[in-house]
FIZA-938030 format. One record per residue: x negated, y, z of N, C-alpha, C in turn; residue in one letter. Coordinates in steps of 0.02 Angstrom, whole numbers, padded with zeros to 5 digits, always signed. Example, Ala and Ser with C-alpha at 12.3 -4.5 7.8 and 13.67 -1.06 7.14 Angstrom:
2
-00660-00284+00390-00615-00225+00390-00660-00165+00390A
-00642-00112+00354-00684-00053+00357-00645+00002+00394S
This chain:
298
-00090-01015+01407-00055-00970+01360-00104-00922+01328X
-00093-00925+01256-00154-00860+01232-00139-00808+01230X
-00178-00761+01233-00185-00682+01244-00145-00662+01152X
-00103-00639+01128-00104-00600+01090-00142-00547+01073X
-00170-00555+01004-00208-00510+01008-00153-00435+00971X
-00166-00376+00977-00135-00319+00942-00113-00324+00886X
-00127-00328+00827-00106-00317+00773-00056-00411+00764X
-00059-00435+00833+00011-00500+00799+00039-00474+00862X
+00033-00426+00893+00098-00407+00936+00146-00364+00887X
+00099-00319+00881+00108-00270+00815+00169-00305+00759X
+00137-00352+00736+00206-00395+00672+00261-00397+00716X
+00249-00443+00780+00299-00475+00792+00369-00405+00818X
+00337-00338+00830+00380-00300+00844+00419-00273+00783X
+00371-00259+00745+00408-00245+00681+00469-00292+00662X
+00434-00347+00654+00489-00396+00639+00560-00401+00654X
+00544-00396+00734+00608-00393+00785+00652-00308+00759X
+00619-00272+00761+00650-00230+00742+00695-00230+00691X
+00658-00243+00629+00708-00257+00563+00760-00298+00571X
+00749-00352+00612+00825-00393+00651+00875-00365+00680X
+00854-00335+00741+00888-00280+00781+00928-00222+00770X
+00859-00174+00732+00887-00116+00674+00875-00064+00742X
+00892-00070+00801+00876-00022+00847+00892-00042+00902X
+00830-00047+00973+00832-00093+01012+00797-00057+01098X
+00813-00091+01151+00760-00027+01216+00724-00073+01217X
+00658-00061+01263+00619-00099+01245+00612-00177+01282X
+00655-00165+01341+00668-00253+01380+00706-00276+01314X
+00736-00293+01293+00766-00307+01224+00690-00334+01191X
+00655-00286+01162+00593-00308+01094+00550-00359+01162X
+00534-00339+01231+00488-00357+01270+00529-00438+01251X
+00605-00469+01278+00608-00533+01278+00591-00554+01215X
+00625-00532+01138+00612-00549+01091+00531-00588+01048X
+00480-00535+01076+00425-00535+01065+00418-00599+01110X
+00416-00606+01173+00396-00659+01213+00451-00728+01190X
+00478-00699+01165+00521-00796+01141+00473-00823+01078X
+00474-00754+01026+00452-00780+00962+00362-00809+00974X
+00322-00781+01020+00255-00789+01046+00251-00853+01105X
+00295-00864+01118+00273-00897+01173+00255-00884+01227X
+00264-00825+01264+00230-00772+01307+00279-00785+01385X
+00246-00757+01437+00284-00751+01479+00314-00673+01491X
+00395-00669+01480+00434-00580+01487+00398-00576+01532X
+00393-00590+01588+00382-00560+01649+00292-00555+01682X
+00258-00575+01623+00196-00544+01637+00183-00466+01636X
+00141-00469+01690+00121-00396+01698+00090-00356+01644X
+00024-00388+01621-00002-00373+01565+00026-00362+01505X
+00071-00425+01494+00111-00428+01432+00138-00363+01421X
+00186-00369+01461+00233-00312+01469+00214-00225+01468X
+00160-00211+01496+00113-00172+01493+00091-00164+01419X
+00068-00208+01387+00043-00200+01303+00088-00154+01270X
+00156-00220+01287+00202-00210+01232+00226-00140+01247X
+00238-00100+01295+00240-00040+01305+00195+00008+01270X
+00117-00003+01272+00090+00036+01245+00090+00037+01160X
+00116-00019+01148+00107-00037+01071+00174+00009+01039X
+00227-00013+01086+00283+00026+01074+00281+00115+01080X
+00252+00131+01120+00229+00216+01104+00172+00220+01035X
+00109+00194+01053+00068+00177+00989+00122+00179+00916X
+00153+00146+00909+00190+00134+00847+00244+00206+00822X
+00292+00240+00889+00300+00295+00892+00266+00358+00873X
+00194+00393+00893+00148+00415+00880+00143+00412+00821X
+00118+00365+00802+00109+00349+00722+00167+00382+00652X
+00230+00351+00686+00285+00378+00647+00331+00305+00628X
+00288+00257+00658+00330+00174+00622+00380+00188+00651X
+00400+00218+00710+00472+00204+00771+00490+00271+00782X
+00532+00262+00794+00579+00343+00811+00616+00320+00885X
+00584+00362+00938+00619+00337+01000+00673+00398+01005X
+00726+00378+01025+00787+00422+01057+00795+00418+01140X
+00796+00452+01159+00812+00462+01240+00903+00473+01259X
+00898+00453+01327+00987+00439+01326+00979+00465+01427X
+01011+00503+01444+01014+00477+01537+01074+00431+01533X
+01060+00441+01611+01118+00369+01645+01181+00397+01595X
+01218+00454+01575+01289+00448+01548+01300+00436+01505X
+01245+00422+01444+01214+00401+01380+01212+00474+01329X
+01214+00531+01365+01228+00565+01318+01129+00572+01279X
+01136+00597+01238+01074+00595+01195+01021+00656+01232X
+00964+00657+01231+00903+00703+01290+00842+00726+01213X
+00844+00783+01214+00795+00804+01171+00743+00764+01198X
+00688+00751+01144+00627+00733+01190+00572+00748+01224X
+00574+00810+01222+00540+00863+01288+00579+00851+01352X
+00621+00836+01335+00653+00835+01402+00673+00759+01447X
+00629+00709+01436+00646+00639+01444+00624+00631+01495X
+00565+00666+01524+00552+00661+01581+00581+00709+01639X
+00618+00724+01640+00658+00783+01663+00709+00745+01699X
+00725+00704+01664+00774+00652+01716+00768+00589+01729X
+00809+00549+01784+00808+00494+01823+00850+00462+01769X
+00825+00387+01786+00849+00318+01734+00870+00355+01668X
+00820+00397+01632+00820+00399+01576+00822+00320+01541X
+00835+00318+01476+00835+00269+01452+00815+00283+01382X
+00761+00202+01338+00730+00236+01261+00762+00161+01217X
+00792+00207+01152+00784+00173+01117+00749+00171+01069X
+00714+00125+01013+00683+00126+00980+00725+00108+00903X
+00690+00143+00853+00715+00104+00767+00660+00094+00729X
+00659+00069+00675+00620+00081+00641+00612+00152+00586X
+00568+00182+00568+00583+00218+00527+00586+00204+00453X
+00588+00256+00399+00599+00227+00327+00540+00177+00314X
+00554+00143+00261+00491+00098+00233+00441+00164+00207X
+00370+00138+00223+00315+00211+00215+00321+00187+00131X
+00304+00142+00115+00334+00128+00018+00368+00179-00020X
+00417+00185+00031+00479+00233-00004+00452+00281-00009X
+00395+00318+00014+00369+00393+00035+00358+00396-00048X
+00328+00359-00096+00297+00352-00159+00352+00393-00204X
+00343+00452-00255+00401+00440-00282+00390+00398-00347X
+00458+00356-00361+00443+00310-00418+00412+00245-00370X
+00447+00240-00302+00432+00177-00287+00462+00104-00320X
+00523+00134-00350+00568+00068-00365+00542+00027-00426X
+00498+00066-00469+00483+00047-00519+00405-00017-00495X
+00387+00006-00453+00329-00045-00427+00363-00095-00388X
+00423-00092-00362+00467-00155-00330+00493-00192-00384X
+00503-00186-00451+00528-00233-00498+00452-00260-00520X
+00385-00250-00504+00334-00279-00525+00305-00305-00463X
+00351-00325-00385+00333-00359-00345+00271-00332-00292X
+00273-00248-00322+00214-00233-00279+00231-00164-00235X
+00198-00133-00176+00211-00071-00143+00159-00028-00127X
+00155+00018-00149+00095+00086-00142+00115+00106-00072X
+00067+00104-00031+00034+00121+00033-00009+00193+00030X
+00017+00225+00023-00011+00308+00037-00025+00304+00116X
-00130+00321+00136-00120+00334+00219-00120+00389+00235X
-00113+00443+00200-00101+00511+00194-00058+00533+00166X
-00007+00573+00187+00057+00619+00167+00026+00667+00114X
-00025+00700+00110-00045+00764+00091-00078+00741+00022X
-00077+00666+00007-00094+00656-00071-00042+00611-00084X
-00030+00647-00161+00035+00645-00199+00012+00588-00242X
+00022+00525-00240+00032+00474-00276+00114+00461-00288X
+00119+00448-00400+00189+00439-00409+00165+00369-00435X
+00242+00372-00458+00250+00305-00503+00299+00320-00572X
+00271+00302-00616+00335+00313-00675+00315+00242-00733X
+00366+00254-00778+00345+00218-00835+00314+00210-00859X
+00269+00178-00919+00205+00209-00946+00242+00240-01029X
+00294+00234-01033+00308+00251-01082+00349+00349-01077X
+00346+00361-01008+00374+00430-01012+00309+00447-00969X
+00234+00421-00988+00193+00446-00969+00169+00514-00976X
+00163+00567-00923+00110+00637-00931+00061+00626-00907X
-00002+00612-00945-00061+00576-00899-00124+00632-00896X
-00089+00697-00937-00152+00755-00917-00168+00762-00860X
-00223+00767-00840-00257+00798-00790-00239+00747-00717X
-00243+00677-00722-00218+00641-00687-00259+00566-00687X
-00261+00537-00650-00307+00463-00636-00243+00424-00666X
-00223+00371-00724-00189+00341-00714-00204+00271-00710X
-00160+00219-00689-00151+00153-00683-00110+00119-00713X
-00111+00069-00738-00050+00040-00797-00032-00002-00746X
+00006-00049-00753+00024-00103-00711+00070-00147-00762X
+00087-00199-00774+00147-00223-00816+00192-00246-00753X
+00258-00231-00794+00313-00228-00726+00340-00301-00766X
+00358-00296-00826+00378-00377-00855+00358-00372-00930X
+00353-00418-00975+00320-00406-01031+00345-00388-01084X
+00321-00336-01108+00357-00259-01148+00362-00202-01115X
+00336-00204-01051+00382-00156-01014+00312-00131-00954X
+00286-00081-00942+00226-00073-00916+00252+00020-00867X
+00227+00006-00833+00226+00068-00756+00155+00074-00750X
+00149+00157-00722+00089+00171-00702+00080+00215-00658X
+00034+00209-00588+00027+00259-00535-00029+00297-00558X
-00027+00372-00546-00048+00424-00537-00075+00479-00485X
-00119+00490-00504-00175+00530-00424-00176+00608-00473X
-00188+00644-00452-00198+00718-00501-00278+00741-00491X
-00315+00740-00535-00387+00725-00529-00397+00769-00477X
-00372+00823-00489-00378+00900-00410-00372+00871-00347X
-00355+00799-00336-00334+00772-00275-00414+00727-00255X
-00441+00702-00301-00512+00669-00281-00556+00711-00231X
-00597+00670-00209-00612+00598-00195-00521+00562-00161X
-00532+00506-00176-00493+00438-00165-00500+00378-00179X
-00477+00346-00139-00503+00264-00128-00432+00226-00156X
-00437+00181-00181-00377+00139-00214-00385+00055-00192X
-00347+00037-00143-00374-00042-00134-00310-00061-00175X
-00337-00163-00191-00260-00208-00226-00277-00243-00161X
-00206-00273-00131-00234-00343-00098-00165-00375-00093X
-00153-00419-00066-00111-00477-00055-00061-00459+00034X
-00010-00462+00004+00038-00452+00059+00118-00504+00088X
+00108-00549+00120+00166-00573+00122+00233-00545+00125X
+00210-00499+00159+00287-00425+00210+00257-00372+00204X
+00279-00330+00146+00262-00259+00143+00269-00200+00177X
+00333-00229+00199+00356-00170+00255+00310-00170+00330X
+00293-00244+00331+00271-00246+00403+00211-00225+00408X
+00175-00253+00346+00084-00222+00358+00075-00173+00335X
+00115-00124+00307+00109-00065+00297+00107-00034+00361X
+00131-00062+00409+00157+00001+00463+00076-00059+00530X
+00085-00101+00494+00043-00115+00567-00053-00116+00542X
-00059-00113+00484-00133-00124+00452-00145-00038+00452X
-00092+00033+00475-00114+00089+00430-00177+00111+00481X
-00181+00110+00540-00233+00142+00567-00319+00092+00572X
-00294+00031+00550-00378-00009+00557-00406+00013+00481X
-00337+00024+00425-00366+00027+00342-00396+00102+00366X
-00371+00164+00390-00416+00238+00402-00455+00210+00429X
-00486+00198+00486-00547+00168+00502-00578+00137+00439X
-00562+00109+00394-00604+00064+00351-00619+00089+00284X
-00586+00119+00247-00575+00163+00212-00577+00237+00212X
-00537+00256+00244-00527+00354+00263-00481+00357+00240X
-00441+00408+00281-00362+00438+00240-00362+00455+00183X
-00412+00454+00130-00370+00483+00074-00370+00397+00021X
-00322+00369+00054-00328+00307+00016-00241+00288+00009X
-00239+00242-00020-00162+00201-00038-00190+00135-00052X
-00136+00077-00026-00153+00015-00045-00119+00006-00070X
-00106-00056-00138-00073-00074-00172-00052-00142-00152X
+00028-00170-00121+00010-00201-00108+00046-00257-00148X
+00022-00326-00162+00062-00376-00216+00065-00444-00183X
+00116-00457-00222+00128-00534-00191+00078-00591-00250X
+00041-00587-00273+00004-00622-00321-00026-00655-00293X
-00008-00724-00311-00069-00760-00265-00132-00778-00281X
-00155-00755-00320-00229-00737-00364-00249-00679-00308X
-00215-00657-00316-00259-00609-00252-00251-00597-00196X
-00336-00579-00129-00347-00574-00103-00300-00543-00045X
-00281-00596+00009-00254-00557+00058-00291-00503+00107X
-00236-00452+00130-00267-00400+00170-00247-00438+00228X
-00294-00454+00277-00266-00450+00356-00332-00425+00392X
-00331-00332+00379-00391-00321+00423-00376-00336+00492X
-00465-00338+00513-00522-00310+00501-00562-00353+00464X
-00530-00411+00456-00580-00463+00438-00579-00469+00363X
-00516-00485+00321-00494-00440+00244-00472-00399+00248X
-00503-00364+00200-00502-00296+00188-00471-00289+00101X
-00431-00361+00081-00388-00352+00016-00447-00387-00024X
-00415-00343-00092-00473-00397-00152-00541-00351-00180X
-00491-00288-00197-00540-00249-00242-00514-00171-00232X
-00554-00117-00205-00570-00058-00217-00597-00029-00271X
-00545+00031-00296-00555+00075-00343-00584+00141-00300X
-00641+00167-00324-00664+00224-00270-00678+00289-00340X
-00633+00347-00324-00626+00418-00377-00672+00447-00360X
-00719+00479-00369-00770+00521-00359-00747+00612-00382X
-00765+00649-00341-00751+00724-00350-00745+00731-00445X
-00808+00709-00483-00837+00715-00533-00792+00673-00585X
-00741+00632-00551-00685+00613-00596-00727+00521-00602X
-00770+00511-00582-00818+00448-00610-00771+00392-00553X
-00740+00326-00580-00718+00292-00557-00762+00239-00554X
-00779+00215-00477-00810+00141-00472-00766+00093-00434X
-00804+00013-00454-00750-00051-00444-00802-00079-00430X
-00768-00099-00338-00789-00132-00313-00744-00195-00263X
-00779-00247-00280-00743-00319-00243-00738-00348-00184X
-00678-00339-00139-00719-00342-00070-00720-00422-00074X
-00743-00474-00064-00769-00536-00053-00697-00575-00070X
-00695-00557-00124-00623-00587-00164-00648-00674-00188X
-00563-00712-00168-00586-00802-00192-00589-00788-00267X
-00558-00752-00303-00556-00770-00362-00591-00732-00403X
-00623-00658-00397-00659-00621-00428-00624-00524-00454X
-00652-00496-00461-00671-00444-00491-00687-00428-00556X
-00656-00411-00591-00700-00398-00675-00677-00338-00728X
-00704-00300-00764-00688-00270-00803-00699-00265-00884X
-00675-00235-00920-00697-00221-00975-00681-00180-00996X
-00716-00141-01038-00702-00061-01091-00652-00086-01142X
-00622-00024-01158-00554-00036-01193-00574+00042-01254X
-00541+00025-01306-00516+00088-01351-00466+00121-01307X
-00464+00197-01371-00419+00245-01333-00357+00211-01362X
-00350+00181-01443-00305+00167-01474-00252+00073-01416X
-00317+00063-01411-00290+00018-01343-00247+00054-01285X
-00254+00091-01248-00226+00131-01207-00149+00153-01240X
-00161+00189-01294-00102+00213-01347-00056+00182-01337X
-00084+00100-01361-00002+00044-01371+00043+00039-01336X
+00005+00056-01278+00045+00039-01219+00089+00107-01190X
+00057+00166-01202+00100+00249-01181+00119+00284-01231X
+00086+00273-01283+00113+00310-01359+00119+00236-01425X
+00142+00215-01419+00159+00170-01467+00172+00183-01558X
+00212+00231-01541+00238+00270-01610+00186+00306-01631X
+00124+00344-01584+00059+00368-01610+00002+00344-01621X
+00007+00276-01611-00037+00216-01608-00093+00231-01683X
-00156+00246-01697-00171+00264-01742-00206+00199-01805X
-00186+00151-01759-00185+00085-01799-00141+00022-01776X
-00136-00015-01781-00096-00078-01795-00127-00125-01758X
-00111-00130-01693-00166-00185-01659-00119-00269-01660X
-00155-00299-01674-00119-00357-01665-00118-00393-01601X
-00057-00440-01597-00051-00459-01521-00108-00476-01475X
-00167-00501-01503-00218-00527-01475-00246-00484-01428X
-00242-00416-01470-00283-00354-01430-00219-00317-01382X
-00179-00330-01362-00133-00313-01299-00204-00315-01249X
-00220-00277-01226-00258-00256-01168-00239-00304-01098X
-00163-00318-01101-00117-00338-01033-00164-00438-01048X
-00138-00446-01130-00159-00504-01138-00231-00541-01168X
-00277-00502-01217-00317-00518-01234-00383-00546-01226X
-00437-00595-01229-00482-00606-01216-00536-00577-01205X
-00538-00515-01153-00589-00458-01167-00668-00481-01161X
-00701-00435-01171-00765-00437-01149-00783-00418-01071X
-00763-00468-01024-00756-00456-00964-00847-00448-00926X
-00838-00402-00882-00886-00397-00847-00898-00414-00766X
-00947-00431-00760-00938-00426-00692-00940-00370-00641X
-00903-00375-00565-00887-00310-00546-00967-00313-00495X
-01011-00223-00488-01057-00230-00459-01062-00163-00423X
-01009-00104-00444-00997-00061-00412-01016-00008-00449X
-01024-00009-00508-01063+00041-00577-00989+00081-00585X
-00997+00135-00605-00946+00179-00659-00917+00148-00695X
-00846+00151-00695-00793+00108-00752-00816+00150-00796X
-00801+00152-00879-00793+00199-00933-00735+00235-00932X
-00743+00278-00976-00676+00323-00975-00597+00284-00981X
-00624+00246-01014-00527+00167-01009-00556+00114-01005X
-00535+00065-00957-00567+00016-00936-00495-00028-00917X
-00502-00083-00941-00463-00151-00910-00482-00170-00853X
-00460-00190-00776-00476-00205-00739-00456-00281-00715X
-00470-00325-00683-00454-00386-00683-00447-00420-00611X
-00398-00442-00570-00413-00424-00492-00372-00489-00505X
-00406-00535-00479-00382-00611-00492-00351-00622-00550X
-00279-00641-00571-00239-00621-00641-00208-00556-00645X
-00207-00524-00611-00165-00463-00621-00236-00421-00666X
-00186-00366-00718-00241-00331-00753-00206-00250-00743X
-00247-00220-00751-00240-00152-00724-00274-00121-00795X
-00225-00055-00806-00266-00011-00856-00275+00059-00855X
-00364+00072-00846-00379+00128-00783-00414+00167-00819X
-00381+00238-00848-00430+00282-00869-00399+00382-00850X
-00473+00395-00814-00459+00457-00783-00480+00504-00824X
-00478+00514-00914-00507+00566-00963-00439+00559-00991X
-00372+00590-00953-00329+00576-01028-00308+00632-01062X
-00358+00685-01067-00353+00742-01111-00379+00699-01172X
-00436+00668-01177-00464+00635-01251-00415+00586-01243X
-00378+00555-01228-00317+00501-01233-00252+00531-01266X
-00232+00584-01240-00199+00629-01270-00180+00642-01357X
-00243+00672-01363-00271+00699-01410-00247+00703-01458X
């Protein structure tokens, strides 16, 4: 029988959970060992899954409740205070939801991963865009129709990964402490179902492509060992326009030059300074990334 390693004990609890909805832990212990193949009644096993199950608590993925023998409910200072206490576990909200303006990145199939509470990443339209004094990101949600996440430059340094996610909910909650190790808390992953791009399953992927903010506002793009590639290209401001000011558009671009669709002058990614608006290119998905939008403004 093989050893599970952590982070697929890790899924498989999540998983069970979202089935369950709220469960003690002989409950997740058989579950986990049916779906694994495991023996319940290993010592070790059983032992893990305990620690994984506080581990995950700690964190904030699980919310344990305490109960004694009469079931009435036990603050949790006080759990050890009594005999045949008993724990249940839930899951907590999706960390996605933490985003505000998450829903608008769920109709474009993707979820912002904030690993820090204390930086304010939104999400809005790009058409009720306020992009002063702010990092923005375009995204197309369906065609005509474009969203964009936001950092507030006062919030830099920050790290921005894209990568590939089967279950958003699940690797959000089980990838967040190997991505701080790999990254640092002041990061968010983006995560998409595209299959152009690069899956995350750290430690070994680490996603497709990092956006890294510098204090100084200077954005670099870099590829972590992506199958399909990395690339950028410089864009007009009047490019940027079409897409957040349309009606101020100071010329007439024809369809060709849609930024989302056009044949740019793509570059390769090597870890240099984007320009002030830059197209980004992360397998097929295109991204439109410029952190000067006082001269965007204008």
């Amino acid at each position: 029988m093989a050893i599970l390693k952590k982070r697929d004990r890790l899924k498989l609890i999540i998983e069970t959970m979202q089935r369950l909805g709220q469960a003690n832990p002989k409950e997740i212990i058989q579950r986990v060992a049916v779906a694994s193949d495991s023996d319940a009644t290993d010592a070790a096993f059983v032992r893990n899954i305990y620690r994984d199950l506080k581990d995950l608590a700690d964190e904030g993925h699980l919310t344990a409740r305490y109960f004694n023998a009469d079931g009435a409910e036990l603050p949790p200072e006080e759990w050890n205070q009594n005999s045949n206490t008993r724990i249940e576990y839930s899951l907590t909200g999706d960390p996605a939801a933490n985003v505000r303006g998450f829903a608008i990145l769920k109709q474009a199939n993707c979820a912002l991963v904030p690993l820090t509470k204390s930086m304010e990443w939104n999400v809005t339209l790009a058409t009720q865009l306020k992009a002063a004094g702010k990092l923005n990101i375009l995204f197309r949600i369906r065609p005509g129709e474009w969203g964009a996440i936001q950092l507030a430059l006062d919030q830099f340094p920050a790290k921005f990964v894209v990568g590939r996610s089967d279950d958003f909910a699940v690797d959000a909650r089980v990838y967040a402490d190997e991505a701080k190790e790999i990254f640092g808390t002041r990061t968010a992953i983006l995560m998409t179902s595209d299959l152009t791009v690069s899956r995350i399953d750290l430690p070994a992927r680490q996603g497709h492509a990092l956006l890294t903010a510098g204090r100084d506002t200077t954005v670099r793009l870099t590829d972590l060992n992506s199958k399909s590639g990395t690339s950028w290209a410089e864009l007009s401001f009047d490019q940027i326009r079409s897409i957040i000011q349309p009606a101020r558009t100071t010329a007439t671009l024809p369809l060709s030059a849609d930024p989302f669709e056009a044949d740019l002058n793509w570059q390769p990614c090597n870890g240099e300074p984007l320009p002030a608006c830059a197209c980004v290119r992360v397998g097929t998905l295109r991204f439109l990334i410029f952190a000067q939008p006082e001269t965007v403004n204008g």
